[in-house]
C-alpha positions in Angstrom: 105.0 -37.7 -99.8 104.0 -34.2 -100.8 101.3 -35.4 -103.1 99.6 -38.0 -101.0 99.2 -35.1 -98.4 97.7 -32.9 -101.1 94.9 -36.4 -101.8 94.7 -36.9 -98.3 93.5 -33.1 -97.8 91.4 -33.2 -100.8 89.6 -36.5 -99.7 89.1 -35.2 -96.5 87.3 -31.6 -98.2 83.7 -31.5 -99.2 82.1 -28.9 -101.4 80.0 -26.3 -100.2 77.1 -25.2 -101.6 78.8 -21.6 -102.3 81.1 -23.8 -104.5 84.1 -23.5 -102.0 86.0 -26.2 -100.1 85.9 -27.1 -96.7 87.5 -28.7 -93.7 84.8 -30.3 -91.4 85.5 -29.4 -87.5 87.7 -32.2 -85.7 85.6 -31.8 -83.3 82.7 -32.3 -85.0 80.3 -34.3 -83.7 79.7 -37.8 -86.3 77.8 -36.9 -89.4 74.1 -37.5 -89.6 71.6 -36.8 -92.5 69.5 -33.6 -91.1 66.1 -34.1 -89.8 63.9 -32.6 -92.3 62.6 -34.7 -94.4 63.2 -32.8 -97.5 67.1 -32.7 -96.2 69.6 -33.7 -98.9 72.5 -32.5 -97.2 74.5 -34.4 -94.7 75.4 -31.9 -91.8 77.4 -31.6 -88.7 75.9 -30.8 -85.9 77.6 -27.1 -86.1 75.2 -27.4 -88.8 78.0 -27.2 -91.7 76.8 -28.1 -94.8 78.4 -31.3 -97.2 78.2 -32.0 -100.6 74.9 -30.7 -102.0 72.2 -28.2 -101.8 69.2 -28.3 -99.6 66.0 -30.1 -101.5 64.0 -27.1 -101.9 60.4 -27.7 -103.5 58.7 -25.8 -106.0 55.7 -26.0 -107.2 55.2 -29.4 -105.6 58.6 -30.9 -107.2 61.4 -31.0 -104.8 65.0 -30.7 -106.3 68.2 -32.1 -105.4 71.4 -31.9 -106.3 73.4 -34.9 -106.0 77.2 -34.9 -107.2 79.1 -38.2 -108.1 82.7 -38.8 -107.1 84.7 -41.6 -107.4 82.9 -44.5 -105.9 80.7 -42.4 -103.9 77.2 -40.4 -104.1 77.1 -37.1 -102.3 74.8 -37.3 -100.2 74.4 -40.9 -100.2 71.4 -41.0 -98.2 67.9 -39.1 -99.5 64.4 -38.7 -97.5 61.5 -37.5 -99.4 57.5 -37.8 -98.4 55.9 -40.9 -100.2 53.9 -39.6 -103.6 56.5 -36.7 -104.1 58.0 -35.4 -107.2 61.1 -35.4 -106.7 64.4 -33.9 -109.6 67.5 -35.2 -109.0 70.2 -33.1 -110.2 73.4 -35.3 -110.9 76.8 -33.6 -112.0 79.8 -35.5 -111.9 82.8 -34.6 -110.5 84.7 -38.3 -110.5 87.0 -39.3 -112.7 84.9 -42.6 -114.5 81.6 -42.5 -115.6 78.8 -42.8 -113.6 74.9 -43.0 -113.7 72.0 -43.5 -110.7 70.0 -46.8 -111.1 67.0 -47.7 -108.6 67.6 -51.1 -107.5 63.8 -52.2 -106.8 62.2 -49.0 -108.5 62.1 -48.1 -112.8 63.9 -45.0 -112.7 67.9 -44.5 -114.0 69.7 -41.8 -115.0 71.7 -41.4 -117.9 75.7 -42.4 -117.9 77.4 -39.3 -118.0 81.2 -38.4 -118.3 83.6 -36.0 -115.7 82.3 -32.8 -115.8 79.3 -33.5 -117.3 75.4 -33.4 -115.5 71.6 -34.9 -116.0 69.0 -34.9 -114.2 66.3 -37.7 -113.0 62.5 -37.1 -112.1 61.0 -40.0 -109.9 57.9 -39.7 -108.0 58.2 -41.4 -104.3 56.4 -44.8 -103.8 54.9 -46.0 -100.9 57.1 -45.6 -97.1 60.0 -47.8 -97.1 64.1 -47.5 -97.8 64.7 -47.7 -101.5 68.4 -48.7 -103.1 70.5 -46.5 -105.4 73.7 -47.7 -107.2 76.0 -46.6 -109.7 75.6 -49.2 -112.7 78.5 -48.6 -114.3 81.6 -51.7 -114.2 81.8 -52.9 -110.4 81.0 -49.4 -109.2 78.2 -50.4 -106.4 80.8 -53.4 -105.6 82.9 -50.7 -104.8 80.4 -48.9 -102.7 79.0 -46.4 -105.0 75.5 -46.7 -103.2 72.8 -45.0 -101.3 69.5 -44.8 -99.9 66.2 -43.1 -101.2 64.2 -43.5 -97.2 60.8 -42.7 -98.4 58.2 -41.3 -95.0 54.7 -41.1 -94.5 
């Protein structure tokens, strides 16, 4: 019983982008993907940050970090301006392998092992909601998927 409180605590923490773990509020309000449409970060609205950094651009390329647990993308959900360049950043941090494979779109990552990290450049097609999955075994049956929602 002692260890399935110990998973149940660490499922419940996310990773901040200082590298430390944290509790979100109980009385936070639902999460919600932030606004800005640069956001990679999913946020309460006390404005704690989840999973990964901000997408910050530079020099017209916009980098995000997105980190792979088992069977899930943090953040799942992306928003970038259409034409963008954007660099994905992928580390993961589950236990299988995992990669980042565009459903409608040519871009994929490489597989990469527990601990391990690549990184993806895609430039943003036209507006619309675009599929990512994680290719590897049943993974996306799973739910290892996400959304690239690509604005005007």
């Amino acid at each position: 019983m002692k260890s399935m409180a110990k998973v149940a605590v660490a499922a419940a923490c996310t990773l901040t982008t200082s590298g430390l773990f944290a509790l979100p509020s109980v009385s936070a309000a639902p999460w919600h993907v932030d606004k800005n449409p640069f956001e990679s970060v999913l946020t309460t609205d006390q404005g704690h940050k989840s999973g990964a950094d901000n997408a910050k651009a530079n020099d017209d390329v916009y980098h995000i970090t997105m980190i792979a647990r088992d069977m899930q993308f943090v953040p799942s959900v992306l928003q970038a301006k259409a034409g963008s360049k954007v660099e994905i950043r992928f580390h993961n941090e589950g236990k299988a392998p995992h990669n980042i494979t565009f459903r409608t779109l040519p871009y994929r990552s490489a597989t990469i092992q527990k601990g391990q990290s690549t990184k993806l450049d895609i430039v943003t097609p036209a507006p619309g909601r675009y599929e990512f999955y994680c290719s590897v075994g049943n993974h996306a049956h799973l739910g290892m998927v996400g959304h690239l929602n690509v604005t005007r």
